[in-house]
GUNUVEX-662753 format. One line per 4 residues: number of its first residue (from 1); for each residue z negated, x, y negated of N, C-alpha, C, O. Coordinates in nm, 3 decimals, always signed. Each point is the difference from the previous one (the first is absolute). Layout:
// GUNUVEX-662753
NUM	Z X Y Z X Y Z X Y Z X Y | ...
END
This chain:
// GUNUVEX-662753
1	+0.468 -1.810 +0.177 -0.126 +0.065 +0.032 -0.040 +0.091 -0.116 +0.089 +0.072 -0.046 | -0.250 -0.062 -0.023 -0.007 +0.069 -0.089 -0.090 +0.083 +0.057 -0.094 -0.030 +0.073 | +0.139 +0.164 -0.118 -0.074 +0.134 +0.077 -0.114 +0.021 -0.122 +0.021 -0.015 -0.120 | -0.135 +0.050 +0.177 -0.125 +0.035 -0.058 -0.010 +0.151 +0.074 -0.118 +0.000 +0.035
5	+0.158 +0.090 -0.004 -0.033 +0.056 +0.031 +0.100 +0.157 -0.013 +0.119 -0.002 +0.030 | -0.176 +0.108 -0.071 +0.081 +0.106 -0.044 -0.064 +0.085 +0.094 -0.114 -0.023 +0.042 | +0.202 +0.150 +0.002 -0.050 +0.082 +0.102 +0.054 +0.146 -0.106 +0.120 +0.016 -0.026 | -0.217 +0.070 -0.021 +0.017 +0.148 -0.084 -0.035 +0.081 +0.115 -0.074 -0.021 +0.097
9	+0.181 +0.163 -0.149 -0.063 +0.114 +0.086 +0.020 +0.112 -0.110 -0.045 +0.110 +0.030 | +0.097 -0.122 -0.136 +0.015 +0.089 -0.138 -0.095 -0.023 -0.070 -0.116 -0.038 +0.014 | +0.227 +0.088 -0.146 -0.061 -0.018 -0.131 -0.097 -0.160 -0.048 -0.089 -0.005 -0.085 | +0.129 -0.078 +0.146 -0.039 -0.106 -0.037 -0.179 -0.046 +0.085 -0.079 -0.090 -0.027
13	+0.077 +0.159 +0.094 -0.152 +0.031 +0.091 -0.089 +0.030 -0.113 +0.033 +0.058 -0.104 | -0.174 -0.115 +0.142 -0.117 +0.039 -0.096 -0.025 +0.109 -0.032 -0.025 +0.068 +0.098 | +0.018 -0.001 -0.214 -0.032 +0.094 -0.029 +0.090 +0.098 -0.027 -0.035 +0.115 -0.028 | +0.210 -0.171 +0.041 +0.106 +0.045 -0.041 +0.038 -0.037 -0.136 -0.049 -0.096 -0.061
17	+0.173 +0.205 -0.002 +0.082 -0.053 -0.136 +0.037 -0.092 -0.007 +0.009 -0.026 -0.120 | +0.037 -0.082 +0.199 +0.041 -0.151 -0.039 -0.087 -0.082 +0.060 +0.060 -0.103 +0.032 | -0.207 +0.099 +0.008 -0.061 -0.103 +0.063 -0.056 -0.083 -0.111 -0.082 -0.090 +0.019 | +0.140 +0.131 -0.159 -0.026 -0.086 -0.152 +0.026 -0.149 +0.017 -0.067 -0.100 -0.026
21	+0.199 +0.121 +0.086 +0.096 -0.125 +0.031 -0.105 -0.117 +0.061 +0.055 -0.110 -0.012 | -0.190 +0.098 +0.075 -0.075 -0.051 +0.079 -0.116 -0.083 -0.112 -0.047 -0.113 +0.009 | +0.030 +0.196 -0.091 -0.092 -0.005 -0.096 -0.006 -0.133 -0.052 -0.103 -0.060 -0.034 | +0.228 +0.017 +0.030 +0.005 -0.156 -0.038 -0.006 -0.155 +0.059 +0.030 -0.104 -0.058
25	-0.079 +0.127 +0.199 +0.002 -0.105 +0.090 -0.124 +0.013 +0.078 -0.048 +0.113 -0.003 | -0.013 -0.196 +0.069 -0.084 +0.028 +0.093 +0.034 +0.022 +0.131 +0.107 -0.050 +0.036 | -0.186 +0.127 +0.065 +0.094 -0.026 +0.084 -0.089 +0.088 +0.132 -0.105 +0.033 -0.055 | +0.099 +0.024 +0.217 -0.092 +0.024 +0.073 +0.047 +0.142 +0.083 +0.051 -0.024 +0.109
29	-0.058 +0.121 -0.133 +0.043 +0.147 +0.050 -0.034 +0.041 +0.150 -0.119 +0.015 +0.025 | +0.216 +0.004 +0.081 -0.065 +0.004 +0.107 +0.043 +0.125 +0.074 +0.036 +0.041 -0.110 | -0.008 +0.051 +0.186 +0.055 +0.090 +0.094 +0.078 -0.109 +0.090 -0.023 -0.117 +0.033 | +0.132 +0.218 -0.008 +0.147 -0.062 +0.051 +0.098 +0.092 +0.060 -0.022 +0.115 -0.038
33	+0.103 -0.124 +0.101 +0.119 +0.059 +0.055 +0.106 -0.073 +0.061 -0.027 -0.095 +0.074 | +0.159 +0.132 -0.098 +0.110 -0.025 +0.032 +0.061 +0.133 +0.089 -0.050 +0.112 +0.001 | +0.175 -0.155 +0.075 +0.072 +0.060 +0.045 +0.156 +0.041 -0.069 +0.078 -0.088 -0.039 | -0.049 +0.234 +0.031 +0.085 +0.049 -0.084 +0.055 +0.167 +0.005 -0.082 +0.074 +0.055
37	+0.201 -0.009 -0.103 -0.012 +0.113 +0.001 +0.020 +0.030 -0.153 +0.067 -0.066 -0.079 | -0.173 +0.231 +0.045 +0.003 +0.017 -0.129 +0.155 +0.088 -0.030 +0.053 +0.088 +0.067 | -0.016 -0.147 -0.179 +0.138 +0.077 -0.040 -0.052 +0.054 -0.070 -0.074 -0.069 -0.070 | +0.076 +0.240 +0.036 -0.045 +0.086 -0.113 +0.145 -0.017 -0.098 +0.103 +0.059 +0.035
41	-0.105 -0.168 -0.190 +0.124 +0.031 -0.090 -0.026 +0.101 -0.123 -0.088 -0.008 -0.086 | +0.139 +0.058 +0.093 +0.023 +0.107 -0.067 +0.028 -0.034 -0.158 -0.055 +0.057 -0.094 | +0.149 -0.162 +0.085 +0.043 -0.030 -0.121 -0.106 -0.100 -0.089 +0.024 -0.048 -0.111 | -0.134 +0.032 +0.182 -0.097 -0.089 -0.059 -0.146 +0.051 -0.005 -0.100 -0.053 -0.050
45	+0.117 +0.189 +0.125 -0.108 +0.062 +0.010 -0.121 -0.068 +0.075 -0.116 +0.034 -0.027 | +0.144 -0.135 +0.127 -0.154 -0.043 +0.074 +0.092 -0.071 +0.118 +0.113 -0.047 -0.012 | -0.227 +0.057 +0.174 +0.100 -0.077 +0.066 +0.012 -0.121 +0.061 -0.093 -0.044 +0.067 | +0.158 +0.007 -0.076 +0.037 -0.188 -0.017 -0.013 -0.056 +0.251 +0.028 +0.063 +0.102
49	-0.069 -0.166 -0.123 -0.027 -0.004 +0.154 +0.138 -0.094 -0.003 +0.041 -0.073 -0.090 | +0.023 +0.105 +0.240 +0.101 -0.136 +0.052 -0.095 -0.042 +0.127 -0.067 +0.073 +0.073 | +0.079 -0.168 -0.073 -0.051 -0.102 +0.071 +0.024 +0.012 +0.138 +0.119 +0.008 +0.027 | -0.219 -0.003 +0.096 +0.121 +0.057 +0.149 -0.167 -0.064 +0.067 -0.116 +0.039 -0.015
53	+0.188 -0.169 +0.104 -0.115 -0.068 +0.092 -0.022 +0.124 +0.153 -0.081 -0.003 +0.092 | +0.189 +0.097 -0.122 -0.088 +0.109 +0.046 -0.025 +0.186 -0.021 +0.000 +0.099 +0.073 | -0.013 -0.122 -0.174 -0.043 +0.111 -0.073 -0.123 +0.031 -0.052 -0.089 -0.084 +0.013 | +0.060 +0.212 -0.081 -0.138 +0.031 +0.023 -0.099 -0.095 -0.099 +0.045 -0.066 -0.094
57	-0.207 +0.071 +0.135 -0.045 -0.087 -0.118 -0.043 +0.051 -0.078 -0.048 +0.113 +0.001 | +0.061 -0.242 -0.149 +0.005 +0.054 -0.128 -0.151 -0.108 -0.026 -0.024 -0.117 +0.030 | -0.041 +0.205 -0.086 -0.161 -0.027 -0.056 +0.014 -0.004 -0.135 +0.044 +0.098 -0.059 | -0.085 -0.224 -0.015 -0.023 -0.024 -0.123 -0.093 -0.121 -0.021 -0.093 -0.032 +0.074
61	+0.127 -0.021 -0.169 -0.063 -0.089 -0.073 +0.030 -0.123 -0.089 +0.058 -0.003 -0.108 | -0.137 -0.139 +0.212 +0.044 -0.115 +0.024 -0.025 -0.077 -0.159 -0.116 +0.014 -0.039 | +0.194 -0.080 -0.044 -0.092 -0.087 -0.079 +0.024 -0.144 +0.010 +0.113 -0.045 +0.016 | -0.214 -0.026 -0.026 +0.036 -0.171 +0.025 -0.058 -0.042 -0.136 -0.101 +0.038 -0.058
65	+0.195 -0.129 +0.025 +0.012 -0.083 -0.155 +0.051 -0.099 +0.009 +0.119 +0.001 +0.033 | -0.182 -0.121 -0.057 +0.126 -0.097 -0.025 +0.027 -0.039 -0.148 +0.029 -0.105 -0.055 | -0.048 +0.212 +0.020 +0.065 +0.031 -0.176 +0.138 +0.107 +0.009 +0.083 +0.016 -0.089 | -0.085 +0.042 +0.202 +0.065 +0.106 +0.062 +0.160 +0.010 -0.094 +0.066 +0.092 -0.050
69	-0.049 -0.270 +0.063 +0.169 +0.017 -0.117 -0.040 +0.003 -0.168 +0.089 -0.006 -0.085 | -0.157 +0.012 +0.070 -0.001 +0.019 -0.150 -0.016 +0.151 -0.036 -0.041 +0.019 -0.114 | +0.064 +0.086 +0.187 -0.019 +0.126 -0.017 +0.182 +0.099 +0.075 +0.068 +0.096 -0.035 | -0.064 -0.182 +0.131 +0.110 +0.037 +0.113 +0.103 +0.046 -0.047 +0.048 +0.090 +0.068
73	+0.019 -0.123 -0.181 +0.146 -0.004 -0.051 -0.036 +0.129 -0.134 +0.096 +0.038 -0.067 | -0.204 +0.006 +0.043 -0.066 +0.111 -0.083 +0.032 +0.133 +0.095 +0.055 +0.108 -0.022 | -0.121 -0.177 +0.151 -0.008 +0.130 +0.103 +0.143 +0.020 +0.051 +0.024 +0.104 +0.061 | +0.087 -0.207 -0.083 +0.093 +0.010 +0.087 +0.086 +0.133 -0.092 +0.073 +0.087 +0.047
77	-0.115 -0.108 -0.197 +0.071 +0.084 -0.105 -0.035 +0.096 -0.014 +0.077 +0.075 -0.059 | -0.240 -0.006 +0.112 -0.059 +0.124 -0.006 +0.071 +0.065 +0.141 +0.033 +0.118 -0.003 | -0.011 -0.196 +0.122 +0.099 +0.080 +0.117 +0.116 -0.001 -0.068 +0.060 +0.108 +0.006 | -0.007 -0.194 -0.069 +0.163 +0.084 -0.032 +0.097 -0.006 +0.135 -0.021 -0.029 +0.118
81	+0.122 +0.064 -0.183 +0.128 -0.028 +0.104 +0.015 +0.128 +0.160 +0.099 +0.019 +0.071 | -0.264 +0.060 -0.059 +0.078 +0.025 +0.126 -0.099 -0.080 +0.131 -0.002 +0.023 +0.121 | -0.078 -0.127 -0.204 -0.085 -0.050 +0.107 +0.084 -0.122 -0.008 +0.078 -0.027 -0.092 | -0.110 -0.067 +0.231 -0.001 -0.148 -0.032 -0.132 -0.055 +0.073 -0.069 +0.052 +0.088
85	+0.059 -0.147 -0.138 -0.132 -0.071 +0.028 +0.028 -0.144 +0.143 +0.028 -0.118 -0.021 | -0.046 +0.181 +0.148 -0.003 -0.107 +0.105 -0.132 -0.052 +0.033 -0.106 +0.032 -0.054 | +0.130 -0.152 +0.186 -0.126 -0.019 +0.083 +0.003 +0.064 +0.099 +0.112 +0.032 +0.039 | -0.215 +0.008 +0.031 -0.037 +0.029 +0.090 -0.116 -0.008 +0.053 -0.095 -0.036 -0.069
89	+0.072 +0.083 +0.258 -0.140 -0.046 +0.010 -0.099 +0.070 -0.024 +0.045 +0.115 +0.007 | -0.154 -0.107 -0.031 -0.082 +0.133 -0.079 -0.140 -0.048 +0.117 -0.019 -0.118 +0.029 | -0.065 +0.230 +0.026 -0.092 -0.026 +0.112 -0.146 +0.041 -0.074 -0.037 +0.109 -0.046 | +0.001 -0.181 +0.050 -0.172 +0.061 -0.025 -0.038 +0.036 +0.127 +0.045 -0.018 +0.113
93	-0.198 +0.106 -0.190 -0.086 +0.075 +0.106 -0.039 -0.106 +0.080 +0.059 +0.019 +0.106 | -0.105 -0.088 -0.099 -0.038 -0.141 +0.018 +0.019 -0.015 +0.137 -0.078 -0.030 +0.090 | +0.246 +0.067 -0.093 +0.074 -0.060 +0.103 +0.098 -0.140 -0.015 +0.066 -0.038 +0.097 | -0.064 -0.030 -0.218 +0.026 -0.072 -0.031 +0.133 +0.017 -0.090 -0.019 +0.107 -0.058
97	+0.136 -0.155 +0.020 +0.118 +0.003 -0.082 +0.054 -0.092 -0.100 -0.021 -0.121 +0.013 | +0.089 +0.165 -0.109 +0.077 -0.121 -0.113 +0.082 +0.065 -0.076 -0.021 +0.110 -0.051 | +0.130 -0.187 +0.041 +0.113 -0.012 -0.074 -0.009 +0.064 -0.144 -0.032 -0.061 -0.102 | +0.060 +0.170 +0.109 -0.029 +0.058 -0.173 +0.159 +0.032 -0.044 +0.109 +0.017 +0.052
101	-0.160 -0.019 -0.160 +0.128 +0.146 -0.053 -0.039 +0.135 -0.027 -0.115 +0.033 -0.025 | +0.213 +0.043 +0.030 -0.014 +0.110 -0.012 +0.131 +0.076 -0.024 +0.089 -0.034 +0.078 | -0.054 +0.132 -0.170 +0.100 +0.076 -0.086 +0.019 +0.094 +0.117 -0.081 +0.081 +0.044 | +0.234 -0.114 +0.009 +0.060 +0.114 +0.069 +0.104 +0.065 -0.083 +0.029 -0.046 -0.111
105	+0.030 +0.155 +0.163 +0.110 +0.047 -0.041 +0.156 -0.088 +0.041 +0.034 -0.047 +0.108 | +0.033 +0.049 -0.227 +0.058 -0.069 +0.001 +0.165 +0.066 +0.042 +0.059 +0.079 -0.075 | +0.013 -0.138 +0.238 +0.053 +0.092 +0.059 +0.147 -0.021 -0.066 +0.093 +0.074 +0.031
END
């Protein structure tokens, strides 16, 4: 299965320090949320979400590409070793859902 679809709630959101990374693909920006709790880390200075189908919701921002891998393995190196990059299900306003990824903390 190839994922087109990235779910940001950081730096990598429009109008953030790494939303550069985007610049090179086309691709369709939407409002989004997942379920998760925020870990405040200290050692990285920003805080990283774990993933919890019932925990509080996390509001960010959806992108769909199906150029999405020619950028992915850039972004996987700008998170660095305390994120990892899973799937999960990500919900639009909509009401509607899909299979994204999205950078949790890595336990």
């Amino acid at each position: 299965m190839r994922i087109q679809y990235l779910f940001v709630y950081g730096s990598l959101k429009p109008g953030e320090k790494a939303h550069h990374y985007f610049d090179q693909i086309q691709g369709i920006w939407c409002d989004a949320y997942c379920f998760g709790n925020w870990i405040d880390d200290i050692d990285i200075g920003y805080p990283i979400i774990s993933l919890d189908t019932n925990g509080e919701k996390i509001e960010g921002k959806l992108f769909h590409s199906n150029q999405l891998q020619n950028i992915i393995k850039e972004i996987d190196q700008y998170e660095g070793e305390e994120y990892k990059r899973v799937i999960t299900k990500i919900h639009l306003n909509n009401g509607s859902s899909v299979k994204a990824f999205i950078y949790e903390k890595k336990r």
